[in-house]
C-alpha positions in Angstrom: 0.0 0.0 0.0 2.9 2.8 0.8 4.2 2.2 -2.8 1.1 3.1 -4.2 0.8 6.4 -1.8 4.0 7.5 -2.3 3.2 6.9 -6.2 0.2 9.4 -6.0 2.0 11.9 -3.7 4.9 12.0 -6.8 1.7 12.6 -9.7 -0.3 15.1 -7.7 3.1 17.0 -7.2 4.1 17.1 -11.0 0.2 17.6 -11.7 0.1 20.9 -9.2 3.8 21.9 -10.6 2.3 22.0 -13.7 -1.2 23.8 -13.0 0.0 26.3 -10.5 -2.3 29.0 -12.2 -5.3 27.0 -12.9 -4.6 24.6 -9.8 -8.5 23.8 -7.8 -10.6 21.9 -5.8 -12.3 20.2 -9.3 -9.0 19.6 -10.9 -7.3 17.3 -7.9 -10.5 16.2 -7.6 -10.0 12.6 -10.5 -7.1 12.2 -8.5 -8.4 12.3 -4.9 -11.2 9.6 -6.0 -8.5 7.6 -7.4 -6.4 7.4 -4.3 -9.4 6.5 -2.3 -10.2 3.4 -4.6 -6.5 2.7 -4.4 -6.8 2.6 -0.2 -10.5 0.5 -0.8 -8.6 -2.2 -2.9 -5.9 -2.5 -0.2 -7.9 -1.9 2.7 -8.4 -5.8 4.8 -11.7 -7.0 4.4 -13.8 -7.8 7.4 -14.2 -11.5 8.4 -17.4 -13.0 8.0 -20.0 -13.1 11.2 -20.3 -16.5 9.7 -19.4 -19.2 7.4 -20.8 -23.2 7.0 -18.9 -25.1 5.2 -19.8 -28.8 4.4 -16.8 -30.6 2.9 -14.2 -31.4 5.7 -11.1 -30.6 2.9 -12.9 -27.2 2.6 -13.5 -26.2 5.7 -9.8 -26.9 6.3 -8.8 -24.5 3.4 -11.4 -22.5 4.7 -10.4 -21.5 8.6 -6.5 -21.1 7.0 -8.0 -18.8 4.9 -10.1 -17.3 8.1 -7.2 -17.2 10.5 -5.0 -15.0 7.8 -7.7 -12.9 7.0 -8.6 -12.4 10.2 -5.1 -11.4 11.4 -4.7 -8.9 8.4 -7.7 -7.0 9.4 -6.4 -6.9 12.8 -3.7 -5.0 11.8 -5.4 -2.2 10.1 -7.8 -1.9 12.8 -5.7 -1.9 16.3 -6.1 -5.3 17.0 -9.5 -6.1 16.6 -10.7 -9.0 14.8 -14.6 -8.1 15.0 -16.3 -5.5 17.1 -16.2 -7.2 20.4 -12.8 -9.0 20.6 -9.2 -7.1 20.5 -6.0 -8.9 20.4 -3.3 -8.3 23.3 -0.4 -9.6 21.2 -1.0 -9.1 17.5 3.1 -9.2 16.8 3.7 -12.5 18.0 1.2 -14.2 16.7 1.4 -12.6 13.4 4.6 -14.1 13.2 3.4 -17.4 14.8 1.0 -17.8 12.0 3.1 -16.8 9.5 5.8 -19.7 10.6 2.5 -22.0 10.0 1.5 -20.8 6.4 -1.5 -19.9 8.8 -2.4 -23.1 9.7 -4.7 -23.8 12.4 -1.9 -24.4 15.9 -4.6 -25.5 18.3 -7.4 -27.8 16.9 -5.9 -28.6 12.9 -8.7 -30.6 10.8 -11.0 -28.9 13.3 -10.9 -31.2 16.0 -10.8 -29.7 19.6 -7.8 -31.2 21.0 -6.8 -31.9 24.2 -4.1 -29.4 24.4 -7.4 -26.7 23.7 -8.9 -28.8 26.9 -5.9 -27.5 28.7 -5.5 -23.9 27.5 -8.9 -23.4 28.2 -8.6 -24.9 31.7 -5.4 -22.7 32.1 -8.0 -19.4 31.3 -10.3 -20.7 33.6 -7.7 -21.5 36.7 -5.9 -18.4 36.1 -6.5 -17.2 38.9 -4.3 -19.9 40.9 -1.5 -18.3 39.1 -2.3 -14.8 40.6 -4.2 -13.9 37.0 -7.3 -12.6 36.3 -9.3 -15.3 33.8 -10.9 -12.2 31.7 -8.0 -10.5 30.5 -7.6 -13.9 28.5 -10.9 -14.0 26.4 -12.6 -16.5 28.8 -16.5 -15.3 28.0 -15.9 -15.6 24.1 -14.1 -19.0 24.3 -16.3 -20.1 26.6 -19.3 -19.6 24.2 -17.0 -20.7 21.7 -16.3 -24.3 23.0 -19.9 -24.9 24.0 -20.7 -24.2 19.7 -18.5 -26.2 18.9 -18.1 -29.1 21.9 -20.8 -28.8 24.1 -23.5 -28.0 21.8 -25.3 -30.9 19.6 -25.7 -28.7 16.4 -23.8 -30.0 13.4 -24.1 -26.6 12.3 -21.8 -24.8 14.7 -19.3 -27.3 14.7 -19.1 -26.5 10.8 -18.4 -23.0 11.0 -15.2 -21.9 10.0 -15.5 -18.6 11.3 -15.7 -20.0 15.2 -12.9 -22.5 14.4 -10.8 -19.7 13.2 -11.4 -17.5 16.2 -10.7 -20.5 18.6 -7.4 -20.7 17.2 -6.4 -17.3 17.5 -8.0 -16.2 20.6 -6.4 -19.8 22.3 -2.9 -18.2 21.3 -3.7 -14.9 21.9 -4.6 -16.1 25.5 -1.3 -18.3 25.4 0.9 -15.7 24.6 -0.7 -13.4 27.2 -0.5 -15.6 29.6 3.3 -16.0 29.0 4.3 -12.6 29.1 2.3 -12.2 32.5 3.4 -15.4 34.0 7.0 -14.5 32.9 7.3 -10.6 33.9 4.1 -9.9 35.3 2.9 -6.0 35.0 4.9 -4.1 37.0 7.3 -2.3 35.0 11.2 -2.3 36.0 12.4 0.0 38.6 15.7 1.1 40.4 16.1 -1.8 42.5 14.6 -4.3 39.9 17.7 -6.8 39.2 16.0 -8.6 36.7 17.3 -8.1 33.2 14.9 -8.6 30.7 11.7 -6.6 31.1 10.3 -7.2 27.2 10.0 -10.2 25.8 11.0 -10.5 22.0 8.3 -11.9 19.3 10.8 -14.8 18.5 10.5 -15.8 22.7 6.4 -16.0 22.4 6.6 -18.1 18.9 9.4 -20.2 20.6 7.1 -20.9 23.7 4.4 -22.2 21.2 6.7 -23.9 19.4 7.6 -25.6 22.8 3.9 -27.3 23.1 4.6 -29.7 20.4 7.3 -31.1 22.7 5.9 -30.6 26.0 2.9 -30.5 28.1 1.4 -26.9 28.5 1.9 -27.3 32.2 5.4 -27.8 31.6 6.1 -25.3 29.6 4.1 -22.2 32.0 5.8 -23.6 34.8 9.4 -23.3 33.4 8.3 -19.7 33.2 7.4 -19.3 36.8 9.9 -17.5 39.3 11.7 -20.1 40.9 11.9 -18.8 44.3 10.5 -20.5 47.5 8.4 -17.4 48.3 6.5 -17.5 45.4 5.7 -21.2 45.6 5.1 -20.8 48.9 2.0 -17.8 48.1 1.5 -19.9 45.1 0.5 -23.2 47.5 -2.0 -20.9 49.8 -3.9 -19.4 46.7 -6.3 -22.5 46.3 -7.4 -22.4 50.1 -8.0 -18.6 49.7 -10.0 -19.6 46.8 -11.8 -22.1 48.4 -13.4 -19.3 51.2 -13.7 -16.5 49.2 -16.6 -14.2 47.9 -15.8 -12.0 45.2 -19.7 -10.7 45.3 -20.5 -10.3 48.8 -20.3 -6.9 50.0 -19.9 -6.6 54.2 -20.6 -4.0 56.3 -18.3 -1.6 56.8 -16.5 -1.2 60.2 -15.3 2.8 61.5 -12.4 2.8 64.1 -12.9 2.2 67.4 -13.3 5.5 68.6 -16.9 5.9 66.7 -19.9 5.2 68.4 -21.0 3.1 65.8 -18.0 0.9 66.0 -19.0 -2.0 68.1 -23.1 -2.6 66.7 -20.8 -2.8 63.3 -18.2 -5.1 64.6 -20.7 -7.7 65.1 -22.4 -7.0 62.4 -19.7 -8.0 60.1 -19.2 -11.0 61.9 -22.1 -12.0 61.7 -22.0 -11.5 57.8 -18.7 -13.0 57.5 -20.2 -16.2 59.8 -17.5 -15.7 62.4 -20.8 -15.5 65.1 -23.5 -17.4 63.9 -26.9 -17.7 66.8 -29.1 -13.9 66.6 -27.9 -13.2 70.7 -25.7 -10.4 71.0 -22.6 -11.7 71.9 -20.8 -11.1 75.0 -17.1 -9.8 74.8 -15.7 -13.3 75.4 -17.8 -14.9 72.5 -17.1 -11.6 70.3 -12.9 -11.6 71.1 -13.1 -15.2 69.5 -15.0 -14.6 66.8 -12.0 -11.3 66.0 -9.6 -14.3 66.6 -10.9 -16.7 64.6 -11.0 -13.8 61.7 -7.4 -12.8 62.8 -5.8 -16.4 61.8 -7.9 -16.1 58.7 -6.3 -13.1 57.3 -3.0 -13.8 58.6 -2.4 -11.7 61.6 -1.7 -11.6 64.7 -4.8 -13.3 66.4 -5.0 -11.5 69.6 -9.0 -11.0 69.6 -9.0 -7.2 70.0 -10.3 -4.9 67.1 -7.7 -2.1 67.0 -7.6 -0.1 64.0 -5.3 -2.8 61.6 -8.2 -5.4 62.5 -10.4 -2.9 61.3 -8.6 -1.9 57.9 -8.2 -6.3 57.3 -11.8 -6.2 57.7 -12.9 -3.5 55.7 -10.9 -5.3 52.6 -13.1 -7.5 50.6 -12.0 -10.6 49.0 -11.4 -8.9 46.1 -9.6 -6.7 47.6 -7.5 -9.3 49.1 -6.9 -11.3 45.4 -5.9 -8.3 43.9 -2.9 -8.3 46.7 -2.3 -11.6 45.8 -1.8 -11.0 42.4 0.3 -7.9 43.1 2.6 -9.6 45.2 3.3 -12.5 42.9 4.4 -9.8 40.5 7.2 -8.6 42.8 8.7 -12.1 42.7 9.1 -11.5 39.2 10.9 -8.6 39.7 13.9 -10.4 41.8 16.9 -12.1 39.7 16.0 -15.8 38.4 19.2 -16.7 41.0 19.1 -15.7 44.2 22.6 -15.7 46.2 23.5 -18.9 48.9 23.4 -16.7 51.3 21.2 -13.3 51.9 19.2 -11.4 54.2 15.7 -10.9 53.5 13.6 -7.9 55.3 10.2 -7.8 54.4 8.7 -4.3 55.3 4.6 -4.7 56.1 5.7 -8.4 57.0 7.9 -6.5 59.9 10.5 -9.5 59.4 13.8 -10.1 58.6 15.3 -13.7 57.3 18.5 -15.0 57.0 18.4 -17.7 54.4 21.2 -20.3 53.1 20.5 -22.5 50.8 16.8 -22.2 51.1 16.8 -22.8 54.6 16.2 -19.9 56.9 18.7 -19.8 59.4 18.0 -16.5 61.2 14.0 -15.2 62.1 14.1 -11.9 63.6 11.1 -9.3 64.5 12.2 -5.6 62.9 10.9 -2.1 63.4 11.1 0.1 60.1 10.4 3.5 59.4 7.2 5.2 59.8 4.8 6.1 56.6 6.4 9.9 56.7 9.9 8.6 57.2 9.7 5.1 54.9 12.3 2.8 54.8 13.8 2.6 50.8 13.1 -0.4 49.3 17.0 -1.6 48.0 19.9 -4.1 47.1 22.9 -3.9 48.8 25.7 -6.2 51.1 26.8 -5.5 54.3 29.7 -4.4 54.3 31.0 -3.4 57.9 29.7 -4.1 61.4 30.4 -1.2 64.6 30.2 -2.2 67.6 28.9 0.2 70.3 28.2 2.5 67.0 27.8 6.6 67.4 24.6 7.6 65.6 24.9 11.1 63.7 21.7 12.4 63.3 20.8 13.1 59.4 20.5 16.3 58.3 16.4 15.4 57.1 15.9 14.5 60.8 17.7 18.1 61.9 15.5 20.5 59.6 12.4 18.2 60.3 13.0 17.9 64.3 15.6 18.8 65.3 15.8 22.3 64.6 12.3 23.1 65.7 12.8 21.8 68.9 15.6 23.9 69.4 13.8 27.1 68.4 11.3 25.9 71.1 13.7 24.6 73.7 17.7 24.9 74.0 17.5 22.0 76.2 16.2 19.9 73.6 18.9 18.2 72.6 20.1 17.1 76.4 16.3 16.0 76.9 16.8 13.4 74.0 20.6 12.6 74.6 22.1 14.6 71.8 24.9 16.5 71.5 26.4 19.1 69.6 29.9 19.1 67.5 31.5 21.7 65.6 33.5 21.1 62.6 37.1 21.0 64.8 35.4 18.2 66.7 34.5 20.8 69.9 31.0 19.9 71.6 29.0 23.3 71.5 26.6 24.8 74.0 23.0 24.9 72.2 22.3 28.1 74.1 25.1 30.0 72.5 23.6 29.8 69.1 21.0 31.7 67.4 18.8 29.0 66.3 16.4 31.7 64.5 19.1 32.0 61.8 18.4 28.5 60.1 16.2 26.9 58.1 17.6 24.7 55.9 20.2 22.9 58.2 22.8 24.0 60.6 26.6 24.3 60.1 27.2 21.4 63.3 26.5 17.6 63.5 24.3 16.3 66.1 25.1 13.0 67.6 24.0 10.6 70.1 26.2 8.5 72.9 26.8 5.1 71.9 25.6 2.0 74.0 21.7 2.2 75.2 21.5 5.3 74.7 21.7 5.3 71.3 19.1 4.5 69.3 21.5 3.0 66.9 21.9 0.3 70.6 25.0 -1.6 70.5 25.7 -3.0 67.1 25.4 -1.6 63.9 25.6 -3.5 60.4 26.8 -1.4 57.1 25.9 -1.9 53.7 26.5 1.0 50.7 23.2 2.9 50.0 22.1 6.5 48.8 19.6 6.6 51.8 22.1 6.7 54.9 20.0 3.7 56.2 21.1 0.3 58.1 20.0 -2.7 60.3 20.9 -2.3 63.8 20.3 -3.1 67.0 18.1 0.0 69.4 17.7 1.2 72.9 13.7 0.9 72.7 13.6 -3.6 72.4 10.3 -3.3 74.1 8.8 -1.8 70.8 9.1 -5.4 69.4 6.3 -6.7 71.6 3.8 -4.5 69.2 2.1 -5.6 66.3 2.5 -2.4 64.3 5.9 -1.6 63.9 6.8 1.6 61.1 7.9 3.4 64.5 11.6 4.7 63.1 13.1 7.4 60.9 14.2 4.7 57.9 16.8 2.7 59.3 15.2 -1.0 60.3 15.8 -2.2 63.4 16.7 -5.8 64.1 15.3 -7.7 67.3 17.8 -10.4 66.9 20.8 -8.1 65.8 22.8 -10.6 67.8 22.5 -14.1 66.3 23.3 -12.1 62.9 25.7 -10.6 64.0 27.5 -14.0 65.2 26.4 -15.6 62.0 28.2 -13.2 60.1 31.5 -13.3 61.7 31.3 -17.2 62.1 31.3 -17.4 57.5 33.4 -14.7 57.0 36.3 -17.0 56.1 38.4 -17.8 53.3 35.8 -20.8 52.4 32.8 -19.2 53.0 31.5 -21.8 55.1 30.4 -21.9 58.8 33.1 -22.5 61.3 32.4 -24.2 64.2 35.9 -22.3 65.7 35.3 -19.1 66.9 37.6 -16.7 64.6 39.6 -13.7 65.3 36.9 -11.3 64.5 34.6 -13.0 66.6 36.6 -13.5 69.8 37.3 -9.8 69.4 33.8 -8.6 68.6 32.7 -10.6 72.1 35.3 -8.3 73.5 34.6 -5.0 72.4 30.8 -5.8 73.4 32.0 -6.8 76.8 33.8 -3.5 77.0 31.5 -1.4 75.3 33.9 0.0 73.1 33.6 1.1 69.3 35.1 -0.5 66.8 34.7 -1.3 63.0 34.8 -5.2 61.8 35.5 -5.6 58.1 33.0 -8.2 56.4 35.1 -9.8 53.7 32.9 -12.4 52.2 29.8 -9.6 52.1 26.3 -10.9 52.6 23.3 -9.6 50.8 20.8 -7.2 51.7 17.1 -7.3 50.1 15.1 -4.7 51.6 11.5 -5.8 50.2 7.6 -4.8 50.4 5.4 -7.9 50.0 1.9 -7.7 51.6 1.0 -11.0 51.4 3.0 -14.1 52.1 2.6 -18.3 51.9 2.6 -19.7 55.4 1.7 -22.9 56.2 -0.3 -23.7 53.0 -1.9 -20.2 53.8 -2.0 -16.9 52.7 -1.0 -14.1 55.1 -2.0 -10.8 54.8 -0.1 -7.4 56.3 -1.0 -4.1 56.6 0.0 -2.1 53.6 1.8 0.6 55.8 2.6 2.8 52.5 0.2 2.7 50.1 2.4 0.9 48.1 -0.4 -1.8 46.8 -3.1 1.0 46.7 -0.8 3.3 44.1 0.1 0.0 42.4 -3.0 -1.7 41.8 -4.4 2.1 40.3 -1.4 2.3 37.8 -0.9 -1.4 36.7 -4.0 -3.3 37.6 -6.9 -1.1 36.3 -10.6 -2.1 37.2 -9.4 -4.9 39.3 
């Protein structure tokens, strides 16, 4: 078709060139008629609503013919192939089809195959993948295969039209499927360390390819992320299934505080079958009815309503899939290897893991950064450990505390253990400064005493970032006894700072191994610690920091649910998973 433009554009140039003084409307006008019969010839004809064809050897001919027409008018008219059904991966398949001379891939001599059985089952199961089944045609192949299976018309099963809309739609669901099994939807970001984040046409023909030599299971689930966490959310997805109501809408509960809080409580409850006699409940019956809700979702089953009971509950099952599906995602994001040996903090999870091997050597409670103050989600090693560390406050915390308390009060920083230090290293009285003069930051450092009270507590492990964050140890351990725990300023702080500590030293050996002798470095870390003195340990062999945000995790054959303390799932299921 351009050839033939770019033919008129040439004669309607030498035509005007020539006519410049008697150039009009009328006289292009043979020309302009021309060049729309030109585009009518080339323009892809419509398929046909439908076709019966009789002969088996024709109707054969007849879907190849279907399937490349059908394609071609698809590409003039953005992927639609009638007006109700648009193609996600045109491309591919294009290129697919045109490997096969546009021979039917799925049910050839119009036969619905058992590989179709099993796409279609895929479709409909989708959602034990994390997917959603309608974003791979499942209403039109559904009425589809009941035409042509289900149904006893000879008719239907004689139309080439449905035959050759089976077969594209199954591959267009394939291919789909692929991509989202493979990278998901969230796009790549700065911590992202996987490498590819489009696939080629070449990788989804290859994968189609591939069912001719393997099962379709086979071939999804070499696609899948490899890593234990995902199997492990995987494996609670069909008991999640199982219980949930994608329909039912439940009351909605306020926070405590409102007067309508409690008559609610119950009534969602009662809705959700966690009370089931018509008595009011007494506060014994209703704490174990929150409870039993509690170990549903996935948290921490106390029995009291406080206001994170109260968000779980107002989140429908929908809701709740949608989280699912999101989190699945994020394993995609992680490298297809993940080191021997790494540490594993999980932010609304308020956990940190140290893993070897797949086995989790190390389970430690954390405390991260509030929702103003968010720990940065990153990739890094540790690097270095301090003992009995000195913590210098950042200049964010100085022009967003600091400094207005010491506009307020000179005695501020005493009150909270600070102290201030002038460039020569000189500790400076507050009250000799004119605070009123700054804004923006002050020309001193403000740091804390070392040991408990520092809220940096006694050991401190490194790791190279652009955020000035860490693990460490604090002076506040009773803060791990509460659920909720985005309490700090960024940094995370690690209940069990110890055993890691220990576990560090103890590999950090020319082998890499675990040494049953206590080394150097260790003997003279148990020193410094006894001593209370600072000192800097080099980590040779460093050990990897992942600094995550998963809201749902695989426990137990379960799936858990946390709080999403940043909006992270509400912003991402807005941009990337529209009208889900």
């Amino acid at each position: 078709m351009q050839p033939v433009i770019s033919w008129f554009h040439l004669q309607l140039h030498a035509f005007t060139a020539m006519n410049k003084k008697a150039f009009s409307y009328s006289s292009v006008l043979p020309l302009l008629v021309l060049l729309s019969m030109l585009v009518a010839c080339h323009e892809a004809k419509k398929p046909p609503e439908k076709e019966i064809v009789v002969s088996p050897e024709e109707l054969n001919s007849k879907v190849t013919e279907l399937i490349r027409g059908s394609i071609e008018y698809a590409a003039s008219s953005e992927g639609r192939i009638d007006d109700s059904l648009r193609l996600s991966f045109l491309s591919p398949l294009k290129s697919a089809y045109e490997k096969s001379s546009y021979a039917p891939v799925w049910n050839p001599r119009q036969q619905w195959k058992p590989l179709s059985d099993s796409m279609l089952g895929l479709v409909r199961n989708a959602r034990l993948y994390g997917l959603f089944p309608e974003d791979y045609h499942l209403a039109p192949l559904e009425l589809i295969y009941h035409k042509l299976v289900t149904d006893t018309s000879a008719t239907e099963k004689k139309d080439a039209v449905l035959w050759s809309k089976a077969d594209i739609l199954l591959t267009d669901a394939f291919m789909h499927i692929v991509k989202d099994i493979k990278l998901g939807r969230l796009p790549q970001d700065s911590i992202s360390l996987r490498k590819d984040s489009v696939l080629a046409d070449d990788f989804y023909v290859q994968q189609l390819q591939l069912l001719q030599q393997q099962s379709l299971s086979g071939t999804i689930a070499a696609l899948e992320p490899q890593h234990n966490g995902y199997r492990a959310l995987k494996a609670g997805i069909p008991g999640f299934l199982d219980s949930a109501d994608f329909q039912k809408v439940y009351t909605p509960v306020p926070l405590p505080k409102d007067p309508d809080f409690k008559p609610a409580l119950e009534r969602r409850m009662r809705e959700a079958g966690y009370i089931t006699d018509s008595l009011t409940p007494d506060s014994l019956q209703l704490a174990q009815a929150i409870r039993r809700f509690q170990q549903h979702a996935g948290i921490t089953d106390d029995g009291k309503a406080g206001e994170g009971t109260v968000r779980m509950l107002n989140i429908s099952d929908r809701d709740r899939f949608v989280s699912i599906a999101i989190n699945m995602d994020r394993y995609k994001m992680l490298p297809e290897q993940m080191p021997e040996r790494y540490v594993w903090v999980n932010l609304p999870g308020f956990y940190m893991k140290l893993l070897h091997k797949d086995s989790v050597e190390i389970v430690s409670k954390i405390i991260c950064g509030k929702a103003l103050t968010r720990t940065p989600l990153l990739t890094s090693s540790i690097s270095t450990l301090v003992t009995y560390p000195q913590w210098t406050i950042p200049n964010s915390i100085i022009v967003k505390e600091i400094l207005p308390g010491l506009k307020r009060d000179t005695a501020y920083l005493a009150k909270k253990g600070y102290s201030l230090i002038n460039s020569h290293g000189d500790e400076v009285n507050p009250d000799s400064v004119d605070w009123s003069k700054y804004s923006k930051g002050i020309p001193y450092k403000v740091v804390q005493g070392s040991g408990d009270e520092n809220a940096l507590g006694i050991l401190k492990f490194s790791f190279p970032n652009k955020y000035a964050v860490y693990l460490h140890d604090t002076n506040q351990r009773y803060l791990f006894a509460r659920t909720v725990r985005s309490l700090s300023h960024g940094c995370v702080r690690v209940q069990e700072w110890e055993k890691l500590a220990y576990n560090i030293v103890r590999y950090d050996n020319d082998e890499g191994e675990y040494s049953d002798i206590p080394s150097a470095e260790e003997d003279s870390m148990s020193t410094w610690l006894v001593r209370k003195e600072k000192h800097f340990i080099n980590v040779k062999n460093r050990l990897p920091v992942f600094i995550r945000y998963f809201t749902a995790d695989g426990k137990d054959g379960k799936v858990a649910f946390y709080d999403d303390i940043y909006g992270e799932d509400k912003y991402i299921r807005t941009r990337y998973f529209p009208g889900k």
